[in-house]
PADODREN-563427 format. One record per residue (C-alpha): x, y, z. Coordinates in Angstrom, 1 decimal. Example, Ala and Ser with C-alpha at 12.3 -4.5 7.8 and 13.67 -1.06 7.14 Angstrom:
<atoms>
{atom {12.3,-4.5,7.8}}
{atom {13.7,-1.1,7.1}}
</atoms>
This chain:
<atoms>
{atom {3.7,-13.5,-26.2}}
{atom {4.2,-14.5,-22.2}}
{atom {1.8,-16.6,-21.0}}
{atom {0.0,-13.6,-18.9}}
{atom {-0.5,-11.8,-21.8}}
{atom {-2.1,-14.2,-23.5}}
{atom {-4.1,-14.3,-20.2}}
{atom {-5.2,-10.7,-20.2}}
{atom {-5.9,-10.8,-23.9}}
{atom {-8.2,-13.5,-23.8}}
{atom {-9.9,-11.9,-20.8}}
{atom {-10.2,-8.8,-23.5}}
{atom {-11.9,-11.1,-25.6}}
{atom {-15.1,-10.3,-27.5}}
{atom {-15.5,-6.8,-25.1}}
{atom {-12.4,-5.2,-27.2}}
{atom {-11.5,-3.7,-24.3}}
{atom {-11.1,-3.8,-20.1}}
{atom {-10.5,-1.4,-17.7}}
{atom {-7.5,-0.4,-16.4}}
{atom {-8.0,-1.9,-13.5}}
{atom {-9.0,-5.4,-14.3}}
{atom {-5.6,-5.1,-16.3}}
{atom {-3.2,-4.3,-13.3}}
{atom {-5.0,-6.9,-11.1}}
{atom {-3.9,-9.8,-13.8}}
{atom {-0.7,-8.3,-14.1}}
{atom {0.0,-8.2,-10.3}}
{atom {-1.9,-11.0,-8.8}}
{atom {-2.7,-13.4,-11.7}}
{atom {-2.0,-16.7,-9.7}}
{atom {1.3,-18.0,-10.4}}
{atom {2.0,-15.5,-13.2}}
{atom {1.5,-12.1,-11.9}}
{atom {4.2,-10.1,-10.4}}
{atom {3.8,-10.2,-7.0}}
{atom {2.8,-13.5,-7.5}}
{atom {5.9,-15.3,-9.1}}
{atom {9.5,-15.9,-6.2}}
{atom {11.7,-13.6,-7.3}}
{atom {14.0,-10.8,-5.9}}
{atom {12.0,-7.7,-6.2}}
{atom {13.1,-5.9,-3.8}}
{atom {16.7,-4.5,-3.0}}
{atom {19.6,-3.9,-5.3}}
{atom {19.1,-6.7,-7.5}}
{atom {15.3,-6.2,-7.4}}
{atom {12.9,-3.4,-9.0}}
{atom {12.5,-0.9,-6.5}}
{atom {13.8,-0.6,-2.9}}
{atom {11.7,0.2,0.6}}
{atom {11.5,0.9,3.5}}
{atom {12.2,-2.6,5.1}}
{atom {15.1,-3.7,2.4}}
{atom {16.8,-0.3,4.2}}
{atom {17.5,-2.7,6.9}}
{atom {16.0,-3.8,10.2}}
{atom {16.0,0.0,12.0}}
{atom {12.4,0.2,10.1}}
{atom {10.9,-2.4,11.5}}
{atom {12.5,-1.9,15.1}}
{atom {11.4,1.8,15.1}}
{atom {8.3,0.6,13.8}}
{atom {7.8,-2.4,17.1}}
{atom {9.0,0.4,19.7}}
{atom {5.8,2.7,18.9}}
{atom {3.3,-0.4,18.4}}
{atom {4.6,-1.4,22.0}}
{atom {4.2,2.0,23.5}}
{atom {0.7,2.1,22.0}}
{atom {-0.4,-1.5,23.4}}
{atom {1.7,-1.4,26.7}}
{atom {-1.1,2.1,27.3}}
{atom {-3.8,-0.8,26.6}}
{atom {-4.3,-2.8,30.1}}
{atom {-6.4,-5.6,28.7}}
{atom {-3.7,-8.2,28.0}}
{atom {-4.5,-9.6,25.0}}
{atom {-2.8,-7.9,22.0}}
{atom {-3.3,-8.4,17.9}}
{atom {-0.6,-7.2,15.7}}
{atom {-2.3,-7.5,12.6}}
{atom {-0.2,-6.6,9.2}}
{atom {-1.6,-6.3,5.6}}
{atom {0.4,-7.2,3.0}}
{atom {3.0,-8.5,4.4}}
{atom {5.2,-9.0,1.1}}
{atom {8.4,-11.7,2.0}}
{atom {7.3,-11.7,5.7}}
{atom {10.9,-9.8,6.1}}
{atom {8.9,-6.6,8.2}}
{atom {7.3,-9.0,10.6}}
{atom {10.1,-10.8,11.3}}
{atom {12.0,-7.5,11.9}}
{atom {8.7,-6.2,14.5}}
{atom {8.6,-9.8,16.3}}
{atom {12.4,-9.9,17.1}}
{atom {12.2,-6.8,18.7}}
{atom {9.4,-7.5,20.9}}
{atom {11.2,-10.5,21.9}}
{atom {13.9,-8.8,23.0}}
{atom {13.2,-6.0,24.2}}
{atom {9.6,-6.5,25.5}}
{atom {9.3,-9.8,26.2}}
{atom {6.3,-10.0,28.5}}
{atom {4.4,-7.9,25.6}}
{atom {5.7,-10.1,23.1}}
{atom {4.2,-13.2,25.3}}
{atom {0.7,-11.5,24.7}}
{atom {0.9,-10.2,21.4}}
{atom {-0.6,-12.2,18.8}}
{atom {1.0,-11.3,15.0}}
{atom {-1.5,-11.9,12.8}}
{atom {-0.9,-11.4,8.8}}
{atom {-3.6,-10.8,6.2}}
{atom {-2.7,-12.1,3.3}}
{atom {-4.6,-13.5,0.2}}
{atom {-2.1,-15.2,-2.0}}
{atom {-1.1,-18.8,-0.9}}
{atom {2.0,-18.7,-2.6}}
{atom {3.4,-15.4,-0.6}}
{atom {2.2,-17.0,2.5}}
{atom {4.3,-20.0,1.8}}
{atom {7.3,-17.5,1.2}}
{atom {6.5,-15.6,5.2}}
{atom {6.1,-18.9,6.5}}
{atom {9.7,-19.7,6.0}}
{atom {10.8,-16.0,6.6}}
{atom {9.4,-16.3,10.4}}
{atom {9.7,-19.9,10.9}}
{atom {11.5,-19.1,13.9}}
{atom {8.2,-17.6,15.3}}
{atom {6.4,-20.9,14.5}}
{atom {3.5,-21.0,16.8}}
{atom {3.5,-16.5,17.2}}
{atom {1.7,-15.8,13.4}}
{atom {-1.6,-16.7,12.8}}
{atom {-2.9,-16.1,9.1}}
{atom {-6.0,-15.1,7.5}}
{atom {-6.7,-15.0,3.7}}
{atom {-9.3,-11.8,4.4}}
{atom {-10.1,-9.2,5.8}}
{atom {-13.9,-11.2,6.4}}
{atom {-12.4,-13.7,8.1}}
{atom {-10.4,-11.7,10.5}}
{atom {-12.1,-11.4,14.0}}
{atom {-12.3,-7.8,15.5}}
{atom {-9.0,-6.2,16.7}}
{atom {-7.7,-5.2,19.8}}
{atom {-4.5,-3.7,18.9}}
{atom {-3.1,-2.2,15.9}}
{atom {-4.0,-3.1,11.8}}
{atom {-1.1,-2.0,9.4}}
{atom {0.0,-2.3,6.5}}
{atom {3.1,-1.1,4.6}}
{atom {3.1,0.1,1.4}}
{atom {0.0,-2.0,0.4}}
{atom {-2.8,0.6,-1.0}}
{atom {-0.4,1.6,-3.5}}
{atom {-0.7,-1.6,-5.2}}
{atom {-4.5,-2.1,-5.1}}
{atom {-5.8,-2.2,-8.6}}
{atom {-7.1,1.6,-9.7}}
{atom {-9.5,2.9,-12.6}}
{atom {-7.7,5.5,-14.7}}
{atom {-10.0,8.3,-15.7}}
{atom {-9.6,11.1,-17.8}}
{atom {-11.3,14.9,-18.1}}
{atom {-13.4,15.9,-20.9}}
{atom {-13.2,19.4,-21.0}}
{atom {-15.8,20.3,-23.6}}
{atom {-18.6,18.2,-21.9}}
{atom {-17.2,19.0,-18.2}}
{atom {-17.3,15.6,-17.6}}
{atom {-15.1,12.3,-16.8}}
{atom {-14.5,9.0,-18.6}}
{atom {-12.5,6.0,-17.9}}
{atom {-9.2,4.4,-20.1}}
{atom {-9.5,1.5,-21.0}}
{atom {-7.2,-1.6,-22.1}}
{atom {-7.3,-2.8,-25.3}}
{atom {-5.1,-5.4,-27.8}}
{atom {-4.1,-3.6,-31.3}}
{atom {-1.2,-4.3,-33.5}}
{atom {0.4,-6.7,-31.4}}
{atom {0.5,-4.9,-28.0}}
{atom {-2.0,-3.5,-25.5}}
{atom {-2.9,0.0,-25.9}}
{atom {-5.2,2.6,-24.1}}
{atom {-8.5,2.9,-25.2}}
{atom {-11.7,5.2,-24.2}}
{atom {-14.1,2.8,-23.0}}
{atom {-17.6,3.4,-24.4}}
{atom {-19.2,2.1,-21.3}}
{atom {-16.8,3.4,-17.7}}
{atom {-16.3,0.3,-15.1}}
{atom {-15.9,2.9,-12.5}}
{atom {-19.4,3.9,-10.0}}
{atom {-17.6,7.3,-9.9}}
{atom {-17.6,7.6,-13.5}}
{atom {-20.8,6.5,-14.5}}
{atom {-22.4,8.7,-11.8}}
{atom {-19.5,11.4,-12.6}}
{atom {-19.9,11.6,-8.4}}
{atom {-16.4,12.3,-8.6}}
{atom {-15.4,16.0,-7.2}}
{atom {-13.9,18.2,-8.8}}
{atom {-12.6,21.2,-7.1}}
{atom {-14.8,24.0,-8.1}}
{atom {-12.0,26.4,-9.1}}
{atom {-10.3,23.7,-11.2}}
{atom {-13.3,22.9,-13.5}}
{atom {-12.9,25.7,-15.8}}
{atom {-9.5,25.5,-16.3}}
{atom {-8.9,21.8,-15.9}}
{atom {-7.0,21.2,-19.5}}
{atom {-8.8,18.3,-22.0}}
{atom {-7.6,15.0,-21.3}}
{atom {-5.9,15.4,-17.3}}
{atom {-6.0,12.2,-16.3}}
{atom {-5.3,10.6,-12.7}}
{atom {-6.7,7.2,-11.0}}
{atom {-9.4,6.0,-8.5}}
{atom {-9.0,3.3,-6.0}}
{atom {-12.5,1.9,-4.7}}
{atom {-10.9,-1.3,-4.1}}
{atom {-8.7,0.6,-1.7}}
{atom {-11.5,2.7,0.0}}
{atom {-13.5,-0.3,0.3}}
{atom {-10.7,-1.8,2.3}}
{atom {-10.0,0.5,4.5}}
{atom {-13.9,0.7,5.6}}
{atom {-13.9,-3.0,6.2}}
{atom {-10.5,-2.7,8.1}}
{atom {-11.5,0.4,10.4}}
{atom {-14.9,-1.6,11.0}}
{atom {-12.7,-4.4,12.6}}
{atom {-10.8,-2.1,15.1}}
{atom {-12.8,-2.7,18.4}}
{atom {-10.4,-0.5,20.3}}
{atom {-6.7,0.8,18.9}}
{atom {-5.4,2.0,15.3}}
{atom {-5.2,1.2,12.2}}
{atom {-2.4,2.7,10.3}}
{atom {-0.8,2.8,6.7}}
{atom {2.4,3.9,5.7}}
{atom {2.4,4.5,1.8}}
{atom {3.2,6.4,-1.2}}
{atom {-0.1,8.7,-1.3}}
{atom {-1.1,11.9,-1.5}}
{atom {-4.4,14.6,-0.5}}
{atom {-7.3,14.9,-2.8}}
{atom {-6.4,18.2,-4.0}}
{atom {-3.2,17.5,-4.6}}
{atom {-4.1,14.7,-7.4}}
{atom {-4.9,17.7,-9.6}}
{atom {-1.8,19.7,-9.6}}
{atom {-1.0,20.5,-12.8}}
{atom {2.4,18.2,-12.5}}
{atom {0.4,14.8,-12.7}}
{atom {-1.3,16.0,-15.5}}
{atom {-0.7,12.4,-16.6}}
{atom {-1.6,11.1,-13.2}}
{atom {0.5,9.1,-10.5}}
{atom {0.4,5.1,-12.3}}
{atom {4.3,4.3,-12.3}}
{atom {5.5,1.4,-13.8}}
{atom {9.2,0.0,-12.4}}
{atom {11.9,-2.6,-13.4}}
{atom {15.3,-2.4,-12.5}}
{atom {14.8,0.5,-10.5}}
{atom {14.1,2.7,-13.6}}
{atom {10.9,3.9,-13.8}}
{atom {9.3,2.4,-17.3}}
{atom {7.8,4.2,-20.0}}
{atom {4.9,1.9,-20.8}}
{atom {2.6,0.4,-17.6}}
{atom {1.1,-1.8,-20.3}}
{atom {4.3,-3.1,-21.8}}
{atom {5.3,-6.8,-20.1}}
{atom {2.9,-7.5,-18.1}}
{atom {4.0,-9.3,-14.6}}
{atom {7.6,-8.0,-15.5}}
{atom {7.1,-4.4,-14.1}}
{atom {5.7,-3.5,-11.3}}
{atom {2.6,-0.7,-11.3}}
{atom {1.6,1.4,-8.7}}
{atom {-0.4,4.2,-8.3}}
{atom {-0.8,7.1,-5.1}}
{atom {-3.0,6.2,-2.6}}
{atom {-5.7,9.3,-1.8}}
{atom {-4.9,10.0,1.8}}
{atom {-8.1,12.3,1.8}}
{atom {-10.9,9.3,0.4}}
{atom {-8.9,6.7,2.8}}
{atom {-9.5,9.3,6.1}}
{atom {-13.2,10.2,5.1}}
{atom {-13.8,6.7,5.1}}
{atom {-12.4,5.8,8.6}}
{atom {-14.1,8.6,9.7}}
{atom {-17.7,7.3,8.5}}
{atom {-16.5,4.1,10.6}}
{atom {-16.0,5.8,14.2}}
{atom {-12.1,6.7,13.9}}
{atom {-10.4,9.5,15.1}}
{atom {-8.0,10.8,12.6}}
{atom {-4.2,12.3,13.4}}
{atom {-2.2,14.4,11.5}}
{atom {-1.2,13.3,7.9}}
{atom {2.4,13.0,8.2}}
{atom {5.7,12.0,6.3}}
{atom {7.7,9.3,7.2}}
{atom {10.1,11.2,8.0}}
{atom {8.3,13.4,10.8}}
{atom {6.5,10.1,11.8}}
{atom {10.2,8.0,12.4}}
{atom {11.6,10.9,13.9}}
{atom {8.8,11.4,16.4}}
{atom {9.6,7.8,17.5}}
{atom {13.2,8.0,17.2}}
{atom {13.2,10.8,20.0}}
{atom {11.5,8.8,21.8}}
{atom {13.7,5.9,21.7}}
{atom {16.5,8.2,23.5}}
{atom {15.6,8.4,27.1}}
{atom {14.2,4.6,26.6}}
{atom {17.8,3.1,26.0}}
{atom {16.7,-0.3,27.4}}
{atom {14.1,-0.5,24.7}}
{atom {16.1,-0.3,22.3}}
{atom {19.1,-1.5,20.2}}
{atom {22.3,0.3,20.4}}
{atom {22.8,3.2,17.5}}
{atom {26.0,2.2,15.1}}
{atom {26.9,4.1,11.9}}
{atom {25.3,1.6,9.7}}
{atom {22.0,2.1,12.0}}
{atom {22.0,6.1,11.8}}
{atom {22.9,5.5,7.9}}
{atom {19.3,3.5,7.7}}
{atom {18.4,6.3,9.6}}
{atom {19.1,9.2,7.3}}
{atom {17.8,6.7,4.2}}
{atom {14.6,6.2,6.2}}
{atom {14.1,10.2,6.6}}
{atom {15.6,12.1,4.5}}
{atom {13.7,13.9,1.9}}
{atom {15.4,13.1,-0.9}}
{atom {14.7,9.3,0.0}}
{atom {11.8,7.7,1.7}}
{atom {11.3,10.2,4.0}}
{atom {9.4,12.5,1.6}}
{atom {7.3,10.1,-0.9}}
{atom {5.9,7.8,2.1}}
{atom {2.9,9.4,4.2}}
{atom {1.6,8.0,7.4}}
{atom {-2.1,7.8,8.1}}
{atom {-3.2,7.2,11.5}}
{atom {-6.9,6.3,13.0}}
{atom {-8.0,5.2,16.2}}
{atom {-11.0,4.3,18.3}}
</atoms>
């Protein structure tokens, strides 16, 4: 047994059993064990998974020429940059040299500042943008951040937050949360007797009206509050600007489409997606679809002004049209760039799965 799941079993200890959520945070973010938490290559072909920014650097410029047009419209000088989640530091360092070159007197007010709770990834950024010693600032909270002229982002972040996986009890119209338990060797799902979840023990949750009659015994999809909770606290910092999230995610109703009848937790090694999210803990990676529709209401309760929900792809191809009668403002296309392009947007790629969510005040 690895060391993290002797880790996780012990927190099981005496309760028999944890939610799901408790699990995934050990299993991602247990320090120097979990799998975000350990320096390794994650990301690209010899990685997991791919994204957006191991696509190349055309993400992260397209990215820096709309946060540019958006500050450049703010005449109070002072700018924050502020990214959540900022993984290898790869994206920042991607946004900062193109500010440097291409809008220089911006870059000269911007201050990048990266929210990041995990000492040991913050050691891995500070080498990725040593060269901008002296530009990045870091906080370990969202608490600690001071409010935010500018622009809070974060790139395929929410996805990873830890979520509560809840199930539907059709004969007593009712949900309950899965739990995580240790049986025969291996961790198993379990229905816990007593739900973590607010949601759940309140059954506050929605249910569309039309979908409670005929919602089959045992659908069963996740809750984030950890997520919600974070937005709230991030759109609460925004003094004037956005705050924006590009992520795997989807609208409240469309949680419930009879598809995800097993919900949206994916589990990922070696760019295969894995049968078991509760098999090797800290050697796959777990992520579950961010609810567009909770993460909007809740900006909205905070003053924000909500755009359109769109793709990637519409939201990268807005920006790259704008790019075209800005040629000084930006880099040369090639035919490797216009390949990152078509990876970027095309629907059978990123440009489909990813969702942009934009608020302002």
């Amino acid at each position: 047994m690895s060391e993290l799941a002797e880790k996780i079993r012990s927190v099981i200890g005496t309760k028999g059993v944890v939610s799901f959520a408790r699990f995934m945070e050990l299993a991602l973010y247990a320090p120097m064990l979990g799998y975000y938490e350990r320096e390794a290559q994650r990301v690209g072909r010899a990685g997991d998974f791919y994204t957006s920014v191991s696509v190349g650097s055309l993400f992260g410029e397209l990215l820096a020429f709309q946060f540019a047009e958006w500050l450049e419209a703010d005449v109070h000088g002072k700018h924050q940059l502020v990214e959540a989640g900022a993984h290898d530091g790869k994206l920042a360092a991607d946004i900062l040299g193109h500010l440097q070159k291409f809008r220089p007197q911006l870059f000269e007010q911007v201050e990048y500042c990266i929210l990041e709770p995990s000492f040991a990834r913050q050691k891995w950024q500070r080498e990725t943008l040593s060269s901008f010693a002296g530009k990045v600032k870091w906080f370990d909270s969202l608490a600690t951040l001071p409010s935010v002229r500018g622009l809070v982002f974060s790139n395929e972040l929410l996805d990873a937050f830890p979520v509560h996986r809840i199930g539907w009890d059709a004969t007593a119209q009712q949900w309950f949360e899965w739990g995580v338990r240790w049986e025969n060797e291996r961790f198993v799902w379990a229905r816990m007797a007593e739900p973590e979840a607010k949601a759940v023990r309140g059954q506050t949750l929605q249910v569309p009206r039309e979908l409670r009659a005929v919602l089959p015994d045992g659908f069963t999809t996740e809750i984030s509050p950890v997520a919600a909770e974070w937005w709230s606290a991030a759109a609460n910092k925004i003094e004037s600007g956005r705050l924006l999230a590009i992520d795997y995610g989807l609208r409240a109703e469309e949680f419930y489409a009879p598809n995800r009848a097993n919900g949206t937790l994916r589990a990922y090694a070696k760019h295969r997606v894995c049968d078991d999210p509760l098999a090797n803990p800290g050697e796959q990676d777990l992520t579950a679809s961010a609810n567009f529709t909770v993460l909007q209401v809740m900006g909205e309760l905070a003053g924000l002004k909500s755009e359109p929900l769109a793709t990637q792809s519409q939201f990268l191809t807005r920006i790259f049209g704008n790019t075209i009668p800005a040629k000084e403002r930006f880099a040369e296309w090639s035919s490797v760039r216009t390949r990152q392009f078509q990876t970027l947007t095309h629907p059978e790629h990123l440009g489909r799965p990813f969702r942009v969510l934009v608020q302002s005040r």
